[in-house]
NURO-272890 format. One line per 10 residues: their letters; for each residue x, y, z of N, C-alpha, C. Coordinates in Angstrom, 3 decimals, padded with zeros to 6 digits. Atoms other than C-alpha are relative to their C-alpha. Layout:
<babas>
a = X:Y:Z:X:Y:Z:X:Y:Z | ...;
</babas>
This chain:
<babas>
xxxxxxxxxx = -000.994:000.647:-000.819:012.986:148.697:-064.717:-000.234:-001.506:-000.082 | -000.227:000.933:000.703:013.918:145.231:-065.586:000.087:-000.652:001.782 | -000.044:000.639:-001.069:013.672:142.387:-062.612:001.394:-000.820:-000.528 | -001.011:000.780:-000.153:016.947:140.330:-061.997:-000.527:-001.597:000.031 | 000.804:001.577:-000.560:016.409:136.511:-062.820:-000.060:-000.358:001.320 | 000.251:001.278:-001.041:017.446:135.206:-059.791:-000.765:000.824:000.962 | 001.197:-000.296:-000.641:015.143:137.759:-058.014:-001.759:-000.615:-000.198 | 001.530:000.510:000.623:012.408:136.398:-060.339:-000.031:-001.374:000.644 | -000.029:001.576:-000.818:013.174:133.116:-059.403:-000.129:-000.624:001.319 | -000.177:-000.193:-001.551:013.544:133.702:-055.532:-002.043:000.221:000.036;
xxxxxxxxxx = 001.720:-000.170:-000.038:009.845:135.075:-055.795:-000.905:-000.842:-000.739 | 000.493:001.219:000.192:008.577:132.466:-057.715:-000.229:-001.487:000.901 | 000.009:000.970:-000.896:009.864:130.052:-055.385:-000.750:000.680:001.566 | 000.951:-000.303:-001.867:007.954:131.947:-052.142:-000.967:000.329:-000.458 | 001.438:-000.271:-000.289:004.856:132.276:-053.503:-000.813:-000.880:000.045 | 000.461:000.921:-000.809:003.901:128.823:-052.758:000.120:-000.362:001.823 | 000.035:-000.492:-001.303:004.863:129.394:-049.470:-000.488:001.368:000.533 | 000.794:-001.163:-000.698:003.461:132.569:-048.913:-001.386:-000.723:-000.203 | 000.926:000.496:-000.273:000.381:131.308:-050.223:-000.933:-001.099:001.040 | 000.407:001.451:-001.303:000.291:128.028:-047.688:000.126:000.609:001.084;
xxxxxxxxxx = 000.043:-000.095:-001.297:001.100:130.114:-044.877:-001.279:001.159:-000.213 | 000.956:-000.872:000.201:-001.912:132.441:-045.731:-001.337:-000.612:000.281 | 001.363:001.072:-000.547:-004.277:129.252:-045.956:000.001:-000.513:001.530 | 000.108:000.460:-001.286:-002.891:128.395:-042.743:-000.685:000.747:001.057 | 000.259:-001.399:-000.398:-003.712:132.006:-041.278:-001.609:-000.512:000.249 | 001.080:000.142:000.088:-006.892:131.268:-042.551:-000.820:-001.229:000.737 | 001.098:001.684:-000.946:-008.175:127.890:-041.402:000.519:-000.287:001.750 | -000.129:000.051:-001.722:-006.381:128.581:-037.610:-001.665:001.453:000.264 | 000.435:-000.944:-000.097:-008.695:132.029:-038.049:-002.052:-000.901:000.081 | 001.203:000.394:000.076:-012.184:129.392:-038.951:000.068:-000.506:001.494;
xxxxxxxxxx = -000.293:001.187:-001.189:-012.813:128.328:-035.445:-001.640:-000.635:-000.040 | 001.283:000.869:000.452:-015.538:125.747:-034.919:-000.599:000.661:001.775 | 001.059:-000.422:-000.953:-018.729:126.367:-032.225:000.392:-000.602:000.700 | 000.164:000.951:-001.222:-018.559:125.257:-028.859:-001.641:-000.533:-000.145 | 001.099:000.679:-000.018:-020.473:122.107:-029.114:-001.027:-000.331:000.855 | 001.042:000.135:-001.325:-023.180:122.911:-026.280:-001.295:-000.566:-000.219 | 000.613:001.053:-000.005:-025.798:121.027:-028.337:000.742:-001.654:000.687 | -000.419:001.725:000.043:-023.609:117.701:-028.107:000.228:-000.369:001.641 | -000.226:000.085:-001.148:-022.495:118.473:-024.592:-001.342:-000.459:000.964 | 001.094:-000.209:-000.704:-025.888:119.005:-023.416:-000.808:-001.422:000.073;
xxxxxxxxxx = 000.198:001.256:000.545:-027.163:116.001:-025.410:000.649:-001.714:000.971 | -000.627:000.824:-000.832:-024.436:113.800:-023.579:-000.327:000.106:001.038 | 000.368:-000.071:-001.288:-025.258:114.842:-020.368:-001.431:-000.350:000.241 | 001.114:000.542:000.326:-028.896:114.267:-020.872:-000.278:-001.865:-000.160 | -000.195:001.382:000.442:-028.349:110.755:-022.282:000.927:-000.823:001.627 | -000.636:000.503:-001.541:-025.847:109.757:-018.844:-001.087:000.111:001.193 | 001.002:000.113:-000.739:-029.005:110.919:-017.126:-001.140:-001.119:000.095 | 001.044:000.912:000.178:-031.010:108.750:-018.804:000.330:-001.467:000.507 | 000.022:001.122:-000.318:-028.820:105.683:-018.216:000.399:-000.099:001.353 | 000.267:000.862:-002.127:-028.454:105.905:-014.083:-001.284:000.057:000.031;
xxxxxxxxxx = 001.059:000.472:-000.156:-032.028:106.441:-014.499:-000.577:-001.510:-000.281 | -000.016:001.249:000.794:-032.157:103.142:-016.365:000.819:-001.081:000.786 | -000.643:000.659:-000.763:-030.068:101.842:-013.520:001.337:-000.635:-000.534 | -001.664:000.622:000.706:-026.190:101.549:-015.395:000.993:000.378:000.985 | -001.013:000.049:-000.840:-024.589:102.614:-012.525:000.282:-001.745:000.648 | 000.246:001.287:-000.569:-025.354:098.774:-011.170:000.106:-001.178:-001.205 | -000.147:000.928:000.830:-025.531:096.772:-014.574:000.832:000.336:-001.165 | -001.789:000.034:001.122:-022.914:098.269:-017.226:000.525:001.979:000.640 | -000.983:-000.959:-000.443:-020.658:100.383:-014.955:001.324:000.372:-000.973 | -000.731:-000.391:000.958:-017.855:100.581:-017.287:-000.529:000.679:-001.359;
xxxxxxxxxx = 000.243:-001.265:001.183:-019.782:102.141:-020.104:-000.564:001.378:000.363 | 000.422:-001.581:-000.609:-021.201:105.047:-017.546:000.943:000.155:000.015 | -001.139:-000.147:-000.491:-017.935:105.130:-016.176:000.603:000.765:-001.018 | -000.745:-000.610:001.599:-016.582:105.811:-020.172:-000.638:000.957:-000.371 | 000.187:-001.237:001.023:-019.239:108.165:-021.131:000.049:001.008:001.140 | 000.032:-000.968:-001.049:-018.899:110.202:-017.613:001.395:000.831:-000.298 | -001.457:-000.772:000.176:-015.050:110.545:-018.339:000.044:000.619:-001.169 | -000.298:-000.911:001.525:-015.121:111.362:-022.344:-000.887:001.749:000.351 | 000.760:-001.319:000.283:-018.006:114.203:-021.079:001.152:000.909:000.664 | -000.913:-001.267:-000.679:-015.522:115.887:-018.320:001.017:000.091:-000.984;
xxxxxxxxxx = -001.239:-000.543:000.830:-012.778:115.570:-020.949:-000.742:001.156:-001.186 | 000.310:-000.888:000.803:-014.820:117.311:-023.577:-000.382:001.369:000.165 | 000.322:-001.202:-000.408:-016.009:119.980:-021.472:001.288:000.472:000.803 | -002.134:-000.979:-000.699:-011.972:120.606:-020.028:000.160:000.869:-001.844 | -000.634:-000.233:001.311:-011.321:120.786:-023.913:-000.993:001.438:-000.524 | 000.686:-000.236:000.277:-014.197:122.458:-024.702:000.200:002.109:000.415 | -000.487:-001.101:-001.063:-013.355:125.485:-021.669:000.900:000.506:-000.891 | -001.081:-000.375:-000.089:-010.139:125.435:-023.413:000.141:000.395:-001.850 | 000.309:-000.500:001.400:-011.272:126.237:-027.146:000.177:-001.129:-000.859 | -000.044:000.661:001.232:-010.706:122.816:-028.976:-000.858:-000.362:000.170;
xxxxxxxxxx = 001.451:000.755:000.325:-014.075:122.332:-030.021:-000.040:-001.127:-000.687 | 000.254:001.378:000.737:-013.406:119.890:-032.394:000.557:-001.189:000.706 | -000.282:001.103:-001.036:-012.229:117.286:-029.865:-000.814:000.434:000.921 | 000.585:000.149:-000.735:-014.400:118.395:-027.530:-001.513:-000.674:-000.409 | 001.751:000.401:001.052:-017.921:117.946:-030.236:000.680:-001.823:-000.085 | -000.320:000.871:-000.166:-015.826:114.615:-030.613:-000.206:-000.685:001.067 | 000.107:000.291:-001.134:-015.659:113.724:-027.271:-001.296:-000.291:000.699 | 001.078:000.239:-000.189:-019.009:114.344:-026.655:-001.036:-000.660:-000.795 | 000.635:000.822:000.624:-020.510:112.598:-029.153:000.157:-001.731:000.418 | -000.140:000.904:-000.197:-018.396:109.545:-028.019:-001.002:-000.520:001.506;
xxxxxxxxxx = 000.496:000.132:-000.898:-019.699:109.893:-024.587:-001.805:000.381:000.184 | 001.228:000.266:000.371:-023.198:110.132:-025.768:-000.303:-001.471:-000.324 | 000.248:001.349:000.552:-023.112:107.000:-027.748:000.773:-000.918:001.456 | -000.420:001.149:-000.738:-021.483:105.434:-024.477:-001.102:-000.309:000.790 | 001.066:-000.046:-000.589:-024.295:106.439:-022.576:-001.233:-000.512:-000.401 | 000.668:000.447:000.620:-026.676:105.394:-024.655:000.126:-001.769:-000.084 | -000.064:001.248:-000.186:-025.204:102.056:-024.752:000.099:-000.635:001.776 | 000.223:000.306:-001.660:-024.897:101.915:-020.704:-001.777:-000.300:-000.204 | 001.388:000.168:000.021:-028.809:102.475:-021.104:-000.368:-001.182:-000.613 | 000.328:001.128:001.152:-029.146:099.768:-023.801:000.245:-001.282:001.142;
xxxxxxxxxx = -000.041:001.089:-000.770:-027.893:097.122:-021.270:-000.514:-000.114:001.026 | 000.641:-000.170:-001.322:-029.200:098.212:-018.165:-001.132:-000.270:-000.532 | 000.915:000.026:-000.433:-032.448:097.971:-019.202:-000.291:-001.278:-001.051 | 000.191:001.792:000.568:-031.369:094.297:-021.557:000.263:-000.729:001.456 | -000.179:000.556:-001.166:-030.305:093.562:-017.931:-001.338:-000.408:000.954 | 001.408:000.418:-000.651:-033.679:094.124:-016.385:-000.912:-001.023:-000.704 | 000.957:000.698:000.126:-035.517:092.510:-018.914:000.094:-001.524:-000.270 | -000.352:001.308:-000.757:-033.536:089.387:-018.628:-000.069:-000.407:001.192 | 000.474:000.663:-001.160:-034.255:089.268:-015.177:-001.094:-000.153:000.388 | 001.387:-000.210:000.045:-037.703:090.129:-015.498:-000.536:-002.005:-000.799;
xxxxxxxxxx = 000.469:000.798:000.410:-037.758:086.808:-018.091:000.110:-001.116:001.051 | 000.184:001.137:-001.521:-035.963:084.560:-015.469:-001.162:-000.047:000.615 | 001.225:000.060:-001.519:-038.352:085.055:-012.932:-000.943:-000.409:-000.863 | 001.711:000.805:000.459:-041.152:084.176:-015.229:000.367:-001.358:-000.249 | -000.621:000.969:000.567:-039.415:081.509:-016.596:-000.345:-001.376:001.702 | -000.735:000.345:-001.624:-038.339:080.030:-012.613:-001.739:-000.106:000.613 | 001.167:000.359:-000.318:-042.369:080.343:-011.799:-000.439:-001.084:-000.529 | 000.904:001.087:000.451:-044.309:077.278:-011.862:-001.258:000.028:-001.105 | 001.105:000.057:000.599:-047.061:076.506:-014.316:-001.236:-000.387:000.501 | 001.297:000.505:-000.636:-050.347:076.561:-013.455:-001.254:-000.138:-001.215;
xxxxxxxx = 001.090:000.425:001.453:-053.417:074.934:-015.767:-001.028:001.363:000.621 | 001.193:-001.237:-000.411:-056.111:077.645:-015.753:-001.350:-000.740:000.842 | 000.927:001.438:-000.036:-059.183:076.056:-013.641:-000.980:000.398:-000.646 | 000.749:000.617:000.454:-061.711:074.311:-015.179:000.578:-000.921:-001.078 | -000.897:000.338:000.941:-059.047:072.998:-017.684:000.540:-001.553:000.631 | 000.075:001.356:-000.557:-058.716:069.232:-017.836:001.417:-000.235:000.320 | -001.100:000.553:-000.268:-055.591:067.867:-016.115:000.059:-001.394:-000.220 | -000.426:000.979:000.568:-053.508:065.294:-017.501:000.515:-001.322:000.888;
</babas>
């Protein structure tokens, strides 16, 4: 039994589309891990910088990595891992940088103050 061109032709033309909707099938079917290292990681790291005192010296970057974590863990609840592993990575590295200033904050105030103290000759040391 003999195929009809324009049947041949009709099926020629859908088997690039069958095929693409097959890969699609497929790569909605790969799903990615809930990122509970990165989450965990972030939350850890936000700990570290109110310990480090960033609630008081870079409030806007706690502030940023507090919000990217609750967004990643809404997303996260809600199966898009890959914006949520996103998310939490951002709000790691925010945290991390809250920490980074809070504690360039202390040790600029730590220098002041030495700085702002008087000098004293050591005694026995000849004064000028």
């Amino acid at each position: 039994m003999a195929i009809s061109p324009l049947i041949s032709t009709r099926i020629r033309a859908a088997v690039p589309a069958v095929c693409f909707l097959c890969m699609a099938a497929l790569a909605a079917c790969a799903l990615v891990e809930p990122p509970t290292a990165e989450l965990a990681a972030a939350r850890t790291a936000i700990s570290d910088a109110e310990a480090a005192g960033a609630a008081q010296r870079a409030p806007a970057e706690l502030a940023s990595a507090r919000d990217k974590l609750i967004e990643a863990e809404w997303r996260s609840r809600r199966g898009h891992n890959d914006q949520a592993q996103f998310l939490a990575e951002q709000a790691l590295a925010d945290a991390r940088l809250a920490t980074m200033k809070a504690r360039a904050a202390v040790a600029d105030s730590a220098l002041s103050a030495i700085r702002q103290r008087p000098v004293e000759a050591p005694s026995g040391a000849p004064t000028q």
